[in-house]
C-alpha positions in Angstrom: 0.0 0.0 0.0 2.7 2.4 0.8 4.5 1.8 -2.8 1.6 2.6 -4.2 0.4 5.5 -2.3 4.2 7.2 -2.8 4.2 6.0 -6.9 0.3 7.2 -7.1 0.6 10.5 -5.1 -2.2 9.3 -3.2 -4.1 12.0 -1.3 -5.2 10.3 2.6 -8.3 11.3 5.0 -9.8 9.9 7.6 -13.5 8.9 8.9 -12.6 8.7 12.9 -15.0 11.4 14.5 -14.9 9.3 18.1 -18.1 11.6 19.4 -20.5 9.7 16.2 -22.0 6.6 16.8 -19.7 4.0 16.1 -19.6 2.0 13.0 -20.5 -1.4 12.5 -18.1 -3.8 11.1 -19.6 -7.4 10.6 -17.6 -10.1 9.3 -18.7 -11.3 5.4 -16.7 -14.1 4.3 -13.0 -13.9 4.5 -13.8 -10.2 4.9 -16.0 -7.8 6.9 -19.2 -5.2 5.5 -18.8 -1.9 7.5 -21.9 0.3 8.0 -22.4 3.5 9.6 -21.9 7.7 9.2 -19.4 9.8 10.4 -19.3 13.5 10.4 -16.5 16.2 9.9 -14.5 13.2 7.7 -12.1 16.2 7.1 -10.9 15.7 3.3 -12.6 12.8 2.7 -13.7 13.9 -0.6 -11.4 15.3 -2.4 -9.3 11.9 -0.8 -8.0 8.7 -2.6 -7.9 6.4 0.6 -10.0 7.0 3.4 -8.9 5.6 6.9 -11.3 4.7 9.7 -12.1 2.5 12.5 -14.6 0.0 14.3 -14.7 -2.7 16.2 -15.1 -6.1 14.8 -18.2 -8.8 15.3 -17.0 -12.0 14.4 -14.4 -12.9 11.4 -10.7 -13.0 12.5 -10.7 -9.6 14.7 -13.6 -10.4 16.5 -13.9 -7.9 19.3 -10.9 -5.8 18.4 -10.6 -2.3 16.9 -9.7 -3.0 13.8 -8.0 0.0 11.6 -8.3 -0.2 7.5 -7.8 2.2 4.5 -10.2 2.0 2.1 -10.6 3.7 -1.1 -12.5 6.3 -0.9 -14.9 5.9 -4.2 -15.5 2.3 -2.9 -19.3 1.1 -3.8 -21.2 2.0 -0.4 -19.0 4.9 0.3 -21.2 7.9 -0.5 -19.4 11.4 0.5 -22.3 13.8 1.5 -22.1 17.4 1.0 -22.8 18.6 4.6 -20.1 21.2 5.0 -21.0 24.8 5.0 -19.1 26.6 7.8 -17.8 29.9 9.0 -14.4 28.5 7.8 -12.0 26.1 6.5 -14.5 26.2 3.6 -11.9 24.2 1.6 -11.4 21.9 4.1 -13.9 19.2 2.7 -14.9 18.2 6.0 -18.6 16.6 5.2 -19.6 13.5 6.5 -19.3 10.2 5.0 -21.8 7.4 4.6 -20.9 3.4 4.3 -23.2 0.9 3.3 -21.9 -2.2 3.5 -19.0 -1.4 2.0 -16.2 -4.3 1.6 -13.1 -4.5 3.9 -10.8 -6.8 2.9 -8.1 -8.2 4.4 -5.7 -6.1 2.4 -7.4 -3.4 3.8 -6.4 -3.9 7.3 -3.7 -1.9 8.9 -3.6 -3.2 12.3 -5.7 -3.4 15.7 -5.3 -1.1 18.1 -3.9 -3.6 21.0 -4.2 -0.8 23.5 -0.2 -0.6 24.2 1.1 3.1 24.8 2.6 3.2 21.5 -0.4 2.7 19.5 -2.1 5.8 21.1 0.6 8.5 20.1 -1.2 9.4 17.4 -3.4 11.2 19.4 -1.0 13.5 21.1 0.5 13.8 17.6 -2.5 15.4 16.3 -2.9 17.5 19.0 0.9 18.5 18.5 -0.2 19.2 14.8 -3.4 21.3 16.0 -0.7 23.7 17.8 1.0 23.9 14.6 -1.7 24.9 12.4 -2.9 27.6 15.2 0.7 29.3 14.9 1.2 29.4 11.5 -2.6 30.5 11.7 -1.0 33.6 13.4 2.2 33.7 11.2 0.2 34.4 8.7 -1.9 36.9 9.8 1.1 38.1 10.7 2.3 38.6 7.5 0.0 40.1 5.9 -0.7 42.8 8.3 2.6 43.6 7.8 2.5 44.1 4.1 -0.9 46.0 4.8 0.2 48.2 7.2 3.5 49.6 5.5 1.2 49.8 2.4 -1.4 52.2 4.6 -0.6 55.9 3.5 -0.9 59.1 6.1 -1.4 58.2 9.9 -3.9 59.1 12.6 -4.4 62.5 13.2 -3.1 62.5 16.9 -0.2 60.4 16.8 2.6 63.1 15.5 3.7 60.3 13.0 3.8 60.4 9.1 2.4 57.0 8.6 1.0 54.3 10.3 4.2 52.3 9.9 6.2 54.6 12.1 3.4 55.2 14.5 4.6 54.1 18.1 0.7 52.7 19.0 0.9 50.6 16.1 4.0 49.3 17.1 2.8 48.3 20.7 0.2 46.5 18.9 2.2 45.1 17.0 5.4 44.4 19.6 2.5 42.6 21.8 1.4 40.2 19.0 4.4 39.1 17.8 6.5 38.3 21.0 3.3 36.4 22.0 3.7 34.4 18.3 7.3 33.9 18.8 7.0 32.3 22.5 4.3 30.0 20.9 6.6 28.3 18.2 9.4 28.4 21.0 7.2 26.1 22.2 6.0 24.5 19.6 9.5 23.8 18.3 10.1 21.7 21.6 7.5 19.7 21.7 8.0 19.0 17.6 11.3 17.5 18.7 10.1 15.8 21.6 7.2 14.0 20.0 10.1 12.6 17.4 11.7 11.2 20.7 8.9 9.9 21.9 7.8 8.2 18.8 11.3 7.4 17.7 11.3 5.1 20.9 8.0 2.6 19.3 7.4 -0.4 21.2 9.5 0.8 24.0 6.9 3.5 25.0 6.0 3.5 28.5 2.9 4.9 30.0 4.6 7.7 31.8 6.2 8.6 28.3 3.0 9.5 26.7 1.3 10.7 29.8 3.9 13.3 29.7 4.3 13.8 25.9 0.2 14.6 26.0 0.3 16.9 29.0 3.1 18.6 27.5 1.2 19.5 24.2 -2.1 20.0 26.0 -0.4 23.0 27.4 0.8 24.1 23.7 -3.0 23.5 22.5 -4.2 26.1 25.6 -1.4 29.1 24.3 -1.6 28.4 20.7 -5.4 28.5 20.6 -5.8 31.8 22.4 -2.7 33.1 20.7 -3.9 32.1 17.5 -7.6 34.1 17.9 -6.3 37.1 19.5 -3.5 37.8 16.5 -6.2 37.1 13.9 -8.5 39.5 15.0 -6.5 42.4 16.8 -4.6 42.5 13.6 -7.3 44.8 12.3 -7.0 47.0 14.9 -3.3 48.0 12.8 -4.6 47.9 9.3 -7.2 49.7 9.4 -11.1 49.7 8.6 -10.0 49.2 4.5 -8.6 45.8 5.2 -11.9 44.8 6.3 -12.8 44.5 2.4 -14.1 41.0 1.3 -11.2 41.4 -1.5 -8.4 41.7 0.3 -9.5 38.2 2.7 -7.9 39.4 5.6 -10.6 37.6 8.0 -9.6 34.1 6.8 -7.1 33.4 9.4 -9.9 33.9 12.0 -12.9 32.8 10.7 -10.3 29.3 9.9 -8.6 29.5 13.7 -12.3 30.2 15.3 -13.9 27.3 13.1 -10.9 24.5 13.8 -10.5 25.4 17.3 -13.7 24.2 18.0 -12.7 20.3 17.3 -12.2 19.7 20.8 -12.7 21.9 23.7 -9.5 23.9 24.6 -10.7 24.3 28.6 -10.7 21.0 29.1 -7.1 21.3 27.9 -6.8 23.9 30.7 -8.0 21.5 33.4 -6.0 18.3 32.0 -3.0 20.4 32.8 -4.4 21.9 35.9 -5.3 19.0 37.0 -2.1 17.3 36.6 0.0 19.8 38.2 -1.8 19.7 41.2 -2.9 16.3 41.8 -0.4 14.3 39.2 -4.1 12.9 37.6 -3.7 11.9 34.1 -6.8 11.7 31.6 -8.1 8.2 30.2 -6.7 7.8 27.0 -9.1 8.6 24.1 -8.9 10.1 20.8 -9.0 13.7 22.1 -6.2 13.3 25.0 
């Protein structure tokens, strides 16, 4: 699958949304028939395989998580066009709907056997959640910039020519980035601590990933809040122009706003809390 997916240029989503009912996987011959929706299948379709997740009723995995990779114009596999959201509009997030669709054993990637190494996925995601959410703000960023050096005259009580040399805007400006540069301080870290972690595989402990998802949990908590607050106080430096539909400026909120609603960021806040007060450490699930 991997030779192909590298030789075909093979675009990969997923189907995993743990808060939908769960799908039914029933064993069919040598095989299994999975049933079932799931919502926010991010990419699904515009996606040549399509990864997802259920546990097994009879057949060879009987009673196990079984993990597949199907492709994602199988018969039964019907893409629904459900997404119409403040942002990531391009994101292709709609749900998904199998009916009795075929899952070979080729399909199969694995079970998940419930060992710590098997879950560090999840942290990884989260880790790539903090990603997105500074480069959210990079980019916002950037563009102010270029907006900003591009505005002509200056406010009328600042004693500046332009807005560009106008100590307020500065502040503003001072005050967004340091926050944006301690974020991927951070986020740098972690980036090379979750290659550790992962780098390690079987030899994963429970205490290694317990700290690996706390660790990021806290990244989720500054990048989130970073990431809003530079994509909407960047207006307050460019002006009431750059609020023109043509010049798109709102897209890195309305996208940070819409993502950062997967999973609930104070729950973040209390995992860490939590932890650094009473050393508790959250069940392991798709969202921790």
């Amino acid at each position: 699958m991997v030779p192909a997916s590298a030789a075909g240029g093979w675009v990969w989503a997923d189907a995993f949304n743990p808060v939908d009912p769960d799908l039914e996987l029933v064993a069919d011959g040598d095989g299994y028939r999975l049933s079932g929706t799931k919502h926010f299948a991010t990419g699904a379709a515009a996606a040549d395989r399509l990864i997802s997740a259920a546990v097994a009723s009879g057949g060879a995995y009987d009673g196990e998580l079984v993990v597949f990779a199907l492709d994602a114009r199988r018969e039964g596999i019907e893409h629904l066009d459900t997404w119409d959201h403040l942002g990531q509009r391009a994101s292709a997030s709609g749900a998904v709907r199998f009916t009795a669709v075929a899952v070979t054993p080729e399909d199969v990637i694995g079970t998940d056997t419930g060992e710590p190494f098997s879950s560090v996925v999840t942290p990884g995601v989260q880790l790539l959640f903090g990603n997105i959410y500074l480069a959210v703000a990079e980019g916002a960023l950037a563009q102010a910039r270029e907006l900003t050096r591009a505005r002509k005259n200056s406010w009328f009580l600042s004693g500046a020519d332009t807005y560009a040399e106008d100590p307020v805007v500065h502040r503003v400006y001072g005050e967004l980035v340091a926050r944006t540069e301690a974020v991927r301080a951070l986020a740098d870290a972690l980036n090379r601590r979750f290659d550790g972690v992962a780098g390690l595989g079987a030899a994963v402990t429970a205490e290694d990933r317990a700290e690996l998802e706390l660790a990021i949990a806290g990244l989720k908590v500054v990048s989130t809040e970073v990431g809003l607050e530079v994509a909407s106080r960047v207006f307050e430096v460019t002006g009431a122009s750059s609020t023109r539909n043509s010049i798109g400026l709102d897209v890195y909120w309305r996208n940070i706003r819409t993502h950062s609603l997967h999973d609930p960021v104070d729950y973040k806040k209390i995992e860490v809390g939590a932890h650094f007060l009473n050393g508790t450490v959250q069940p392991v699930s798709l969202y921790t």
